[in-house]
N, C-alpha and C positions, 0 to 999 in steps of 0.2 A: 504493500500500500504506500504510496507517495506521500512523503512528507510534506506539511502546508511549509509553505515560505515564510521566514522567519519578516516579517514586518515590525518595527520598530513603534515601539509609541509613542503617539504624538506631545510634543511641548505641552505642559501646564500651563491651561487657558484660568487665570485669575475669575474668581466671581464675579468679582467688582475689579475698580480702577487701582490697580497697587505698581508700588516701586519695583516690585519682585519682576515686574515684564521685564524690567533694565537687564536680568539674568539670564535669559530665554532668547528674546527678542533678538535673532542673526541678521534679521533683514536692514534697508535702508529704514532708516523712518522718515516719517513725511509727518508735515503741520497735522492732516487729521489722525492718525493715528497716536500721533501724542494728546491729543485730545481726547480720542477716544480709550488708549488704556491705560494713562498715566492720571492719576487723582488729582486734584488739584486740590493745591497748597498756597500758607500762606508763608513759606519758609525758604527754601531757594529759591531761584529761579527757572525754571525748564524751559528750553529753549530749544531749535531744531536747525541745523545747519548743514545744507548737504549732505541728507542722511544720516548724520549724527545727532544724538541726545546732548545737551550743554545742560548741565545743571551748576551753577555757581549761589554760593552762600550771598546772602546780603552782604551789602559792603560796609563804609565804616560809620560811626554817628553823625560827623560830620552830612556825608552822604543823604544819611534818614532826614537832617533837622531839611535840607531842601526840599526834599523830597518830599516831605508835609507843608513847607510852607509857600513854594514855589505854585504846585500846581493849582492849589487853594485862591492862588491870588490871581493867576492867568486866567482860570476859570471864571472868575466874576468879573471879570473885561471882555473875556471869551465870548461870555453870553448874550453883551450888547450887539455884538456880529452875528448872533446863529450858529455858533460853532461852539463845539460840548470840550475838556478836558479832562481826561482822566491820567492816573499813575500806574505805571506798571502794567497794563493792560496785554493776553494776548493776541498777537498782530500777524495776521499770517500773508504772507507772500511764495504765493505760488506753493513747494511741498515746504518750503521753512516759515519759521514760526518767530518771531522776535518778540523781544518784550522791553519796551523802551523806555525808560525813566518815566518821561513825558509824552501824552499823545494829544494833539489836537485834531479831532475827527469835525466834519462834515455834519453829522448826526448823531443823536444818542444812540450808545452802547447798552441804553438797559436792555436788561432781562437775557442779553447773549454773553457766551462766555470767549468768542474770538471777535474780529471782525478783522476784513482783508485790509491790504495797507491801501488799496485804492481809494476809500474813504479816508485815510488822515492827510491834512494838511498841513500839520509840522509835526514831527518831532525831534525830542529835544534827551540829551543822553549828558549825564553828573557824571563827570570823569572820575573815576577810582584809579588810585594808585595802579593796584593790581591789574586794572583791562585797559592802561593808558591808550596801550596801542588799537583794540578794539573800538574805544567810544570817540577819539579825536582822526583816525583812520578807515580802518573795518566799517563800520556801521553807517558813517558817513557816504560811504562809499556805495553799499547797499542799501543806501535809504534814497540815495539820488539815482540808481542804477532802476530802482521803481517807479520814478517820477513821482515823489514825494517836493512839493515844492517849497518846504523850508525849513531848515535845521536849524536848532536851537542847540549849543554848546557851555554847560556851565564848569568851569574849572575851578579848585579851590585847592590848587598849588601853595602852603605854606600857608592855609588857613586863610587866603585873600580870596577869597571868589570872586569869579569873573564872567562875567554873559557875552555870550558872541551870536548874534543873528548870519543864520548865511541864506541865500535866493538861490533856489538851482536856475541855473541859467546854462543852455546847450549842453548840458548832462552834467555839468560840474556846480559845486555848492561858490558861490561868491559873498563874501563878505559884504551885510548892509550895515552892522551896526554890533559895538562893542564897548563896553564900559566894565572896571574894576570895582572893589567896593573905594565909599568914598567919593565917589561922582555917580552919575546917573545913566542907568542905559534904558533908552529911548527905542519902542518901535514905532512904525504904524503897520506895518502888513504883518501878518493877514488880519490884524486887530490891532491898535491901538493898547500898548501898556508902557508902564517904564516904572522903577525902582531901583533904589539904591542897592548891587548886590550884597551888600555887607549887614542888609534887617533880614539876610537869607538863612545865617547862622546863628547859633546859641553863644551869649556872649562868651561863656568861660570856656577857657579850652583847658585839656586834660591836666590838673594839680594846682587851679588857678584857685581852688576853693577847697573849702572841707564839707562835707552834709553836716546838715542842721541835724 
């Protein structure tokens, strides 16, 4: 009698959305399928890049204190234009997925958990030490490569933050407008705002204080 063929069993399909796919999963990944078997968090960040998974920790306080107070404030200039802001949000383009400090979309994001990057008209990336080279190069690069028409860059090189507007103009990002803390940076596209970068940080920096 002929022996059955040894057939192999198939990968562990999760019940729900878990990390445990990162284990299993050999194929490229694409934006939906990170969506679809990856759970969503509010702890790294998951990210999809030519087939690969990016997951990176949060960065540093510094980082956070913008990162609440920035988009909080563009938002309510935002909204005199008809254009929503949110943080962090994910952003998908074509099979990858970003997720970018800053987004200013076209229309609200409620109730969805992606939206394509062809609804945002700027975004804007809080340079970390660690991904210099991603958020002043990489990113910039693939944000204009989408026809995203404005990038927002905030640096805070030695605790000075600084905002820099750029227009894509013929594929490439161009410089409209950039101010340090201490002086005032000034837009009008795609909305009217300006502040001083230095009400973007927490005054004390690391040992300046004791807790109460």
């Amino acid at each position: 009698m002929a022996q059955a063929a040894f057939a192999p069993e198939p990968a562990p399909q999760p019940a729900e959305p878990s990390f445990d796919v990162l284990r299993w999963h050999d194929e490229p990944w694409t934006a939906q399928l990170a969506l679809d078997l990856l759970p969503e968090t509010n702890g790294p960040k998951v990210e999809v890049l030519s087939g690969s998974v990016i997951v990176t920790p949060h960065a540093g306080i510094d980082h956070q204190s913008v990162e609440r107070e920035l988009p909080y404030l563009l938002h309510r200039a935002a909204r005199r234009a008809g254009l929503w802001v949110y943080p962090e949000i994910n952003l998908v383009c074509g099979k990858d997925m970003f997720i970018p400090d800053i987004a200013v979309l076209r229309s609200s994001g409620g109730g969805r958990s992606a939206v394509d990057i062809g609804e945002a008209v700027l975004l804007g990336e809080i340079v970390s030490p660690g991904n210099r080279r991603k958020d002043v190069i990489d990113r910039p690069r693939e944000y204009a490569a989408a026809g995203v028409p404005y990038f927002l860059r905030v640096d805070l090189r030695n605790r000075v933050p600084a905002l820099a507007l750029y227009e894509l103009v013929d594929g490439e990002y161009r410089p409209l407008s950039a101010a340090a803390a201490g002086t005032t940076f000034v837009m009008r596209q795609p909305f009217e705002f300006a502040i001083d970068p230095a009400d973007l940080l927490d005054e004390e920096a690391p040992g300046s204080g004791t807790p109460s």
